[in-house]
N, C-alpha and C positions, 0 to 999 in steps of 0.2 A: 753899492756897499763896498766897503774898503775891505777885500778879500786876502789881500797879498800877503802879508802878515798871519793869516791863520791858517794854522795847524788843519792838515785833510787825519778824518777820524780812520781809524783802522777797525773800523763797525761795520764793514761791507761785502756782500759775495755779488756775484756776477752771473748769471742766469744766460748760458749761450745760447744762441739764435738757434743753433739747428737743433740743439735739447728743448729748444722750448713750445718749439712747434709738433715736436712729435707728439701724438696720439689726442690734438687738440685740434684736428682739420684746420681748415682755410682761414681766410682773415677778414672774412663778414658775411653780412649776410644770417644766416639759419645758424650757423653753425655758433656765431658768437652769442647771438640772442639765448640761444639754447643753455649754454652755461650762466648767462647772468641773470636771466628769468628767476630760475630758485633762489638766487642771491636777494634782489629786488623783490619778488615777495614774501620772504623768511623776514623781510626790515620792514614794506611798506606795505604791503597787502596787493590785493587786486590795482588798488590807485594807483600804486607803484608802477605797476605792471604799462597801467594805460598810457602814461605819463611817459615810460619809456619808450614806448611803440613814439610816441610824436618825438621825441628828442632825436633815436636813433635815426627818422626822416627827414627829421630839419637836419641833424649836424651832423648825418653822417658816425652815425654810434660813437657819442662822446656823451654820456650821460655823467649826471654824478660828477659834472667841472668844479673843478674848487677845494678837493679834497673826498676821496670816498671815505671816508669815517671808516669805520672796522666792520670787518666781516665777520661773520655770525659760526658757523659750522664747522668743526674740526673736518678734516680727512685724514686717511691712514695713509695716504701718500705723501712721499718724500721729495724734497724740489731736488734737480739736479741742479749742485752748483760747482762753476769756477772760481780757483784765484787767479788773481790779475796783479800786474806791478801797476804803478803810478804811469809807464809808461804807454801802456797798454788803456789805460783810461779814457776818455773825449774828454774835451776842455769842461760843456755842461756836466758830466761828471764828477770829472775834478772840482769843479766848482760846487757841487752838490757838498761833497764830502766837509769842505770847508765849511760849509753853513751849519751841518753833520758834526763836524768838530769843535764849532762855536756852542751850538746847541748843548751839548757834553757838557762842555766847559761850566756856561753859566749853569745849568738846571744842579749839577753839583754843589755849585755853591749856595744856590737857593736851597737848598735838601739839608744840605752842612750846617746852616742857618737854624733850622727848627731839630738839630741834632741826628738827622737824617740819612741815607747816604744813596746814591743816586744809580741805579742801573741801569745802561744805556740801551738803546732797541739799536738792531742792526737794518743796514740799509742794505735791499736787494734789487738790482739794475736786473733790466728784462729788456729785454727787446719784441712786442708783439703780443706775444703768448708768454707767461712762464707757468710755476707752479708755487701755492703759495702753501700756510699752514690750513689755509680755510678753505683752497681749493683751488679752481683756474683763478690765473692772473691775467686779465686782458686790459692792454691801453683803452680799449673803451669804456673802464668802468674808472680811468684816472688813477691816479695817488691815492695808495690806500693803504692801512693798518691794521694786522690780521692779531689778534690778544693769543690766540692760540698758538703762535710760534712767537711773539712780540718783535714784530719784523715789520717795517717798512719795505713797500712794495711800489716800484717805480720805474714806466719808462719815460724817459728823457724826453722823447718826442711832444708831452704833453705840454711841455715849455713853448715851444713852437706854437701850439695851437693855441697857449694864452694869447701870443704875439699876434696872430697872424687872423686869428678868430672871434679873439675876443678883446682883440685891443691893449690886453695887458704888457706894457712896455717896458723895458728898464731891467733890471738884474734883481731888485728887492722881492719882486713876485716870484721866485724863485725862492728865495730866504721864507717869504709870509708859505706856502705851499707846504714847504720840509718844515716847517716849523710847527704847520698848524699838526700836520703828522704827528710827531714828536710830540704833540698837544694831547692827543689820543694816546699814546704811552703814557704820559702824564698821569691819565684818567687811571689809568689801566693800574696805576702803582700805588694811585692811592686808591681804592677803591670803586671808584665812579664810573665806571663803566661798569662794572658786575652790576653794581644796583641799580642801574637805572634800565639794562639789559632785563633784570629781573622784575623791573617794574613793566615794562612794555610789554614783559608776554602776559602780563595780567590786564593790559590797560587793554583802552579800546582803539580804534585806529586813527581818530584824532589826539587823544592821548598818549600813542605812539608818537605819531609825526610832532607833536610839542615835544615831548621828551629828547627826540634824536634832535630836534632844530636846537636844544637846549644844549647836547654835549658838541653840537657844530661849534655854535657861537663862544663857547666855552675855550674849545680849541684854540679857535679866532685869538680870545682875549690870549690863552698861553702862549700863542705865537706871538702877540704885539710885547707881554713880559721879560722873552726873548731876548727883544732887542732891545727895550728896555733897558737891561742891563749889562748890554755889549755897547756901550757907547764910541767905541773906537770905531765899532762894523758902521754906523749911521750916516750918512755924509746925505749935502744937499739934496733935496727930492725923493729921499727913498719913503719918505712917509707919506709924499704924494702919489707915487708909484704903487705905496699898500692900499690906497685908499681907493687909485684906482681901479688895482684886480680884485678887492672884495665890492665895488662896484656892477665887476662885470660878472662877476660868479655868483650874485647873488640870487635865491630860488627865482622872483618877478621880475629880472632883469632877463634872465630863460626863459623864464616861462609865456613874458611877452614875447618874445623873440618867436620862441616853435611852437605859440599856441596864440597868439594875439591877446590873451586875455590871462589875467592872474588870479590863480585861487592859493588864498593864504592858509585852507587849512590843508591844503594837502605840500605846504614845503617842507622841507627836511631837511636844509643848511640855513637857512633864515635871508630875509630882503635882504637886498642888498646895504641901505641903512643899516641894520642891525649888524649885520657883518663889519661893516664901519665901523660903528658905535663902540663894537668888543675890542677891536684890534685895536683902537685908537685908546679905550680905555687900559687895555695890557701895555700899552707903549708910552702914557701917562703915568702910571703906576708902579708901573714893574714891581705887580703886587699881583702873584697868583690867588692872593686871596682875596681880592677883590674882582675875583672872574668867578663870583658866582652867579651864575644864568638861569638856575634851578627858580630861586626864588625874587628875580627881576620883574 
């Protein structure tokens, strides 16, 4: 991605290490499991549950790769945050923000477009543990988007383990990640994630897991719109680089991995194809309205 040139967003707090650990114990084991449990079954049910137990064995509690979609539950607790200067930032970081300020940019003008106006989600850096509006924020449940405070929730490290875990190479998976996030704010603004929240506590548990695989791929497609329409950010390969992290973050591309076998009704972010399919159709189109997934 040609980065240098764009503006880092001033949509961000900073989540410090030693606040973030307090009153959330160690950093695996029982004690992580124990806060994402309720989380994974308030979304996915018992399946949810089982499905984590294998991932958190295979990979080492990295469930949920590829974007955690949004969390469910308000708290009455308050995150502890810092500000930071630019100086003070990491390169991933700074780099984040950038994508963070592109994001801004274009979805404004897409909003401006159908007479709109465009509110941005703020981006919150964690290290380990933080605190979110939904509740713990642990790097093992990835990148995620909480409606109840309209906040992006992000450690940095998780870039690493595209790299290094999953293969996902290059600087654009980074852009598709924050992007698909921002996807989920998306929802969140124009109504689509309340109803289709409101359809899932009525549905059944396969009818759940279609509906969330639906606002995944959804996201997917708002992320490829993205970039879409930053044509300056786009340089050689990065659309080979999207194609190959929703590749590798796809539910059956995991699912083989920590389980040898694929069961298609229990995903909750979509195959890998599918995840292709949308990003590649958002990045074709740079038509959020042609990322309807609902009725695909």
């Amino acid at each position: 991605m040609r980065l240098d040139d764009e503006s880092e967003s001033s949509n961000f707090e900073v989540q410090g290490a030693g606040q973030n650990r307090a009153g959330f114990g160690g950093g695996g084991g029982l004690g992580i499991l124990g806060m994402i449990i309720p989380f994974v079954f308030s979304r996915f049910g018992i399946g949810g549950i089982v499905v984590l137990g294998i991932v958190a064995l295979v990979f080492g509690m990295v469930p949920g790769i590829g974007g955690g979609g949004s969390l469910l539950a308000p708290v009455s607790q308050t995150s502890p945050q810092q500000t930071a200067s630019p100086g003070q930032l990491t390169d991933i970081q700074r780099t984040s923000l950038k994508v963070l300020g592109s994001t801004e940019r274009r979805w404004t003008d897409i909003f401006a477009r159908s007479g709109e106006t465009y509110v941005p989600t703020k981006l919150v850096f964690y290290t380990r543990n933080g605190v979110s509006g939904c509740g713990a924020a642990q790097s093992a449940m990835g990148p995620f988007y909480c409606p109840s405070d309209q906040k992006i929730y992000l450690d940095t490290e998780f870039f690493e383990e595209l790299k290094t875990r999953f293969n996902a190479t290059g600087d654009f998976p980074i852009g598709y990640v924050i992007a698909h996030e921002v996807g989920h704010h998306i929802q969140d603004l124009n109504g689509i994630e309340q109803k289709v929240r409101g359809q899932q506590s009525r549905a059944s548990k396969a009818e759940g897991n279609a509906l969330q695989v639906a606002m995944e791929l959804q996201a997917d497609c708002y992320a490829g719109v993205w970039a879409a329409n930053d044509k300056n950010l786009i340089e050689a390969g990065d659309v080979e680089e999207g194609m190959g992290a929703a590749q590798a973050i796809g539910d059956d591309t995991l699912q083989r991995a920590s389980q040898g076998v694929v069961v298609p009704e229990s995903f909750t972010h979509g195959s890998a194809a599918q995840r292709q399919q949308w990003l590649k159709r958002g990045l074709e189109t740079g038509d959020p309205a042609q990322c309807n997934t609902f009725n695909s």
